[in-house]
C-alpha positions in Angstrom: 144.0 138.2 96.3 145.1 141.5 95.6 144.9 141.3 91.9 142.0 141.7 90.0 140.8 139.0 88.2 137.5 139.3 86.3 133.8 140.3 87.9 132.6 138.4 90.6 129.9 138.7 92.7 128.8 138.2 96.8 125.7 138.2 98.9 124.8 140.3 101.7 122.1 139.5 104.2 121.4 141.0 107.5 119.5 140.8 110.5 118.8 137.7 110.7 117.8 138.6 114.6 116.3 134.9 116.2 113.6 135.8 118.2 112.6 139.5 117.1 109.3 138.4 115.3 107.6 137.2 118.0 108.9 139.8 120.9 107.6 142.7 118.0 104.3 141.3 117.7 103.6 141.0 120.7 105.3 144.7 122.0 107.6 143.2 124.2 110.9 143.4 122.4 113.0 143.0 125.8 111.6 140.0 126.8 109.6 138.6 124.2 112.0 136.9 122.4 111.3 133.3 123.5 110.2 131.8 120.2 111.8 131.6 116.8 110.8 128.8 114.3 109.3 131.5 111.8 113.5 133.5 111.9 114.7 129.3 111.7 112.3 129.1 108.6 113.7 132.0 106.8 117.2 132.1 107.1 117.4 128.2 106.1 115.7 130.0 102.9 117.7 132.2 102.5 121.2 129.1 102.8 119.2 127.1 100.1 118.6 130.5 97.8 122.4 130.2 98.3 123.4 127.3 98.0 121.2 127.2 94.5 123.7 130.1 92.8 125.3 129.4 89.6 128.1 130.5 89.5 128.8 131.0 93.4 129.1 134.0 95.2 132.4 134.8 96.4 131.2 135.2 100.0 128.3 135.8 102.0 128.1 138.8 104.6 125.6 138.6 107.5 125.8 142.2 108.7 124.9 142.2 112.3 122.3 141.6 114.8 122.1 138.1 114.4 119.9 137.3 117.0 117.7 139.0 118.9 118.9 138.6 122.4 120.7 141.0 123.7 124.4 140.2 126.0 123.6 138.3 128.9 119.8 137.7 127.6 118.0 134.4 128.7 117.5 133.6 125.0 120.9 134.5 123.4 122.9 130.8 123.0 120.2 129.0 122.2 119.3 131.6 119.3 122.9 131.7 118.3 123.5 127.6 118.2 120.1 127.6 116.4 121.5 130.2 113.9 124.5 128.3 113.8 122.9 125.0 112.9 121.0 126.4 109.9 124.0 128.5 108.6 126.3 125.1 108.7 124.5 124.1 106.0 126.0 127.0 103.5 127.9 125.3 100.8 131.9 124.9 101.7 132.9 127.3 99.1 130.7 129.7 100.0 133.0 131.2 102.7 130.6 133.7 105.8 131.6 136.9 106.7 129.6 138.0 110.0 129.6 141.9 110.9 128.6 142.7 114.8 125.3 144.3 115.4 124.0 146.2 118.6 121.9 143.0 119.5 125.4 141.0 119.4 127.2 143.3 121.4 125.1 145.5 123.1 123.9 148.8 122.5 126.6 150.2 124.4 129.4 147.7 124.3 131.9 146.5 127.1 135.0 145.1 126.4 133.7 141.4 127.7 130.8 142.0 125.2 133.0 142.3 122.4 135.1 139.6 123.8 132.1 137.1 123.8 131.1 138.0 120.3 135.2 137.8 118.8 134.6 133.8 120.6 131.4 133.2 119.2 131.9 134.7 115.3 135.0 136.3 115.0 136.8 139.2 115.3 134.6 142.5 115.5 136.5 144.7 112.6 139.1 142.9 110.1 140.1 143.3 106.5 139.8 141.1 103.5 141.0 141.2 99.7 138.8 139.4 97.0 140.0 139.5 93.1 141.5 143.0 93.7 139.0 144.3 95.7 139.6 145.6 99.5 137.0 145.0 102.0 136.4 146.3 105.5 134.2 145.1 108.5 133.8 147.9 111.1 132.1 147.4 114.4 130.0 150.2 114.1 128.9 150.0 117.7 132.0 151.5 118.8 131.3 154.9 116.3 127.4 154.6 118.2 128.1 154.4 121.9 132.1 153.8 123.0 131.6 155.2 125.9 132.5 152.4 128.3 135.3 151.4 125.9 136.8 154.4 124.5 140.3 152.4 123.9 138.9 149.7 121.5 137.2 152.7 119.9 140.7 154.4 119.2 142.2 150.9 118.2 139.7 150.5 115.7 140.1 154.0 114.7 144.0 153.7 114.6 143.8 150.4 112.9 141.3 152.0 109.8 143.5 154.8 108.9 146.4 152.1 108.5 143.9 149.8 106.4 143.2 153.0 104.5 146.6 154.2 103.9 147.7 150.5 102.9 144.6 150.1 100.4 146.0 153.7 99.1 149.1 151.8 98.2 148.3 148.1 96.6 146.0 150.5 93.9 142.9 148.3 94.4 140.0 148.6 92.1 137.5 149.0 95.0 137.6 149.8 98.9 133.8 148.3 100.3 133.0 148.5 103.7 130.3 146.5 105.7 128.9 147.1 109.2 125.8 147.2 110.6 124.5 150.8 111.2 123.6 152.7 108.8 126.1 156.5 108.5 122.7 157.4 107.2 119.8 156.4 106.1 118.7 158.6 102.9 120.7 161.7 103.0 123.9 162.5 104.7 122.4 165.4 106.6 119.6 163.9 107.7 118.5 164.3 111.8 120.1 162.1 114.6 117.9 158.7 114.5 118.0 155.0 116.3 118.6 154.3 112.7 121.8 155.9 111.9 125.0 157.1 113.5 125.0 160.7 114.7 125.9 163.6 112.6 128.8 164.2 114.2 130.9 160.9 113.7 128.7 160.6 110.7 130.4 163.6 109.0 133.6 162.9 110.0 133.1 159.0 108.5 131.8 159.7 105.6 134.6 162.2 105.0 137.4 160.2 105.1 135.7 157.0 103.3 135.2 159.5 100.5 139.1 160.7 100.3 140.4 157.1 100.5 138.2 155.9 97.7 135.3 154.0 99.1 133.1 152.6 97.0 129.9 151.6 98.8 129.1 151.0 102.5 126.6 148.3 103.0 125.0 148.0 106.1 121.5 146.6 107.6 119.8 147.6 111.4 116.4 149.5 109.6 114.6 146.5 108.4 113.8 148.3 105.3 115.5 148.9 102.2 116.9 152.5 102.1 120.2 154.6 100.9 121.9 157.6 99.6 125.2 158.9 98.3 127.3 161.1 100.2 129.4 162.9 96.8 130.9 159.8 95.1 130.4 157.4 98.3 127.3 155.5 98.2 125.2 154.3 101.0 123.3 150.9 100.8 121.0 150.0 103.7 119.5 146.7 103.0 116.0 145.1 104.7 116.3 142.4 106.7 116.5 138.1 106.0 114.1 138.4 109.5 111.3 140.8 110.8 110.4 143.7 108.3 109.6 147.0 110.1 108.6 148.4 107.0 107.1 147.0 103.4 110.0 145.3 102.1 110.0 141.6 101.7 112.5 139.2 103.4 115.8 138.9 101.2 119.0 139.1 100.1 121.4 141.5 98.1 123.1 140.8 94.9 126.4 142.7 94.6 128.4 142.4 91.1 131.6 143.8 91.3 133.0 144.6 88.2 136.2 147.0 86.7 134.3 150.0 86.8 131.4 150.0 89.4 129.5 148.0 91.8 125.7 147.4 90.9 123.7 145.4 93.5 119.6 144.8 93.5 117.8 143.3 96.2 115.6 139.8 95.9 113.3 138.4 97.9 114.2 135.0 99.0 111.5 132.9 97.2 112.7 135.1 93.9 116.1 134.4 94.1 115.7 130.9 95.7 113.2 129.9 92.4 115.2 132.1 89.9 118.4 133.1 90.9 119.8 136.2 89.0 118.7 138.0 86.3 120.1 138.4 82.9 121.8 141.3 82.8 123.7 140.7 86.3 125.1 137.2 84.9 126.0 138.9 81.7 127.9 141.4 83.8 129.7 138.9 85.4 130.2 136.6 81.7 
């Protein structure tokens, strides 16, 4: 779809993360993940919020850490089929897009990590065009800790300055580019954190977005709504479908493309389950 053809709209969810609500409560977030009906509850919530749309989204993009446990964890299948079995139910035109978090593939990835992931969901980083727009899912695991992969690092590295330069060339309206952590969490300057990637591949990120023309990076991993703009590049971090680390409700984001910009607003899930979007978003899309 590399023409444009009229405003649309697509979801974005993240962290999902089967199994982190229990192991926070309790302090044991390395082993206390054995229990996740309350994560079940809410992200088949979140697919009926969905599935309720009129019109339909485009897509919807889970972006990362999709369940809690971490590679090799005794919990991680069964969290993943369970996942699995409530995102089946998404309406057939509604087509996923999954993003790899640092639960999926380990805080500092392995190529038989990655490998496990690309089975289960998907390949880790790929392109997509939608009505004229050009989107691109990163692995940002790889820009966190590479260091016992440092060749799929330079692939993917190689591979987005090609998707860059090719974007450059088909005159898109918008480049938008999901993965899961945050290249900052308010400002672009801001202090090394879990939270976001560090300054140094940070700067060097955010640089080259901004000269090929990105329009937003969305990401998730803070549980919390947050963002920023780094010159004309903007920054969305949104809170979590799962456990909330901050005081943000569970929910989904509503991103309206249109000609000009991208606007997005975050809803919880009873909101938009019960009333789906507001005016002004479905008259930017009429």
């Amino acid at each position: 779809e590399y023409q444009w053809k009229g405003p649309f709209y697509f979801i974005q969810g993240a962290d999902p993360q089967f199994g982190l609500m229990k192991a926070w409560t309790n302090g044991d977030t390395d082993n206390g993940d054995d229990e996740w009906g309350e994560e079940i509850k809410l992200a088949k919530q979140a697919v009926q919020a969905i599935n309720k749309l009129n019109p339909k989204p485009k897509f919807f993009v889970l972006c990362g850490d999709l369940v809690h446990g971490m590679p090799g964890s005794r919990w991680k299948k069964s969290q993943e089929q369970d996942l699995k079995d409530v995102l089946k139910n998404t309406d057939q035109d509604i087509p996923l897009v999954f993003v790899s978090g640092n639960h999926d593939i380990g805080n500092t990835p392995t190529r038989e990590t990655i490998d496990d992931y690309c089975k289960n969901w998907g390949d880790d980083y790929f392109s997509f065009w939608v009505g004229g727009v050009f989107f691109l899912v990163l692995n940002s695991q790889l820009y966190f800790d590479s260091s016992k992969c440092r060749e799929l690092r330079q692939a993917q590295d190689a591979w987005l300055d090609e998707q860059l330069a090719f974007a450059a060339k088909q005159k898109c309206k918008h480049i938008i580019v999901f993965q899961h952590i945050p290249l900052f969490l308010c400002k672009p300057d801001e202090d090394d954190d879990y939270f976001n990637l560090g300054k140094s591949v940070r700067q060097e990120i955010m640089e080259k977005f901004h000269k090929a023309g990105v329009r937003a990076v969305f990401s998730g991993h803070y549980h919390r709504n947050a963002g920023g703009s780094y010159k004309d590049l903007e920054m969305v971090v949104s809170s979590a479908i799962g456990c909330q680390l901050g005081k943000d409700t569970h929910g989904l984001r509503v991103v309206v493309v249109t000609e000009e910009k991208v606007v997005h607003r975050y809803y919880s899930l009873p909101d938009l389950g019960s009333q789906g979007l507001e005016k002004d978003l479905l008259d930017m899309l009429a």
